[in-house]
C-alpha positions as CSV (number, residue, x, y, z in Angstrom):
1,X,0.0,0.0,0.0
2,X,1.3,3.6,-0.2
3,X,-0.3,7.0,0.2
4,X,-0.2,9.8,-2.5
5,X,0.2,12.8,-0.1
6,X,-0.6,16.4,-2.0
7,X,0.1,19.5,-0.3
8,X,-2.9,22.1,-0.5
9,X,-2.0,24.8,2.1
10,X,0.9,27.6,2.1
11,X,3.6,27.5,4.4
12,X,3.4,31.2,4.7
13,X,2.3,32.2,8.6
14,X,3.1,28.1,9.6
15,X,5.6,26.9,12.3
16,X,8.8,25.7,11.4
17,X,8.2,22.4,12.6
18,X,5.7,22.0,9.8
19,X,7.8,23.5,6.9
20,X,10.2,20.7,7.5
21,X,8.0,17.8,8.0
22,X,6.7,19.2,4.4
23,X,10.2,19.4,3.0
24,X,11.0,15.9,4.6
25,X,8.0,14.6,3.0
26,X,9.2,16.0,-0.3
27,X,6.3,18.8,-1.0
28,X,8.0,22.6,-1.9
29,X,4.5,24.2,-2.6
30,X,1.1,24.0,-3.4
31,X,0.1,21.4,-5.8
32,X,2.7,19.4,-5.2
33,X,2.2,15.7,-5.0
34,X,4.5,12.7,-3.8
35,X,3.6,9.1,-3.3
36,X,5.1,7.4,-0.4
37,X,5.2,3.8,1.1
38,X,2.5,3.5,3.6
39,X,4.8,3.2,6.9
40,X,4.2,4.7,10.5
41,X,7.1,7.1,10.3
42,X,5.0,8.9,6.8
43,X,2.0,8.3,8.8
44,X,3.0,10.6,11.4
45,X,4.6,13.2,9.4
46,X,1.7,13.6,7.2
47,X,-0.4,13.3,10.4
48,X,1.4,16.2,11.8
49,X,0.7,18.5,9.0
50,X,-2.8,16.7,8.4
51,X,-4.1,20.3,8.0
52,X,-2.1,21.7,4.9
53,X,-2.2,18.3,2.8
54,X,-4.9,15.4,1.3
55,X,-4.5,11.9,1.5
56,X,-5.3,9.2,-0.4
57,X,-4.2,5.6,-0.6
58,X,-3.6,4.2,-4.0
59,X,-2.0,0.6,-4.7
């Protein structure tokens, strides 16, 4: 399984913290899309900046 993470939101105005989990997830700005293997260290990255991204699962 993996998870096609695409980031929606600005980093403008956002902690630091979440800038990097985007940049460590890959994503440099909106519209941006990366697909990832579906592991608990993505999970919680992408959990963590749940708010400026969309997720969907795709095999």
């Amino acid at each position: 399984m993996r998870l096609k993470v695409e980031q929606n939101k600005s980093t403008i105005g956002c902690r630091v913290n979440h800038r990097e989990t985007l940049r460590t997830l890959g994503l440099k700005r909106i519209g941006d899309v990366v697909v990832k293997e579906d592991r608990p260290e993505i999970r919680g990255m992408v959990h963590a900046v749940r708010h400026m991204v969309t997720v969907e699962e795709v095999d």
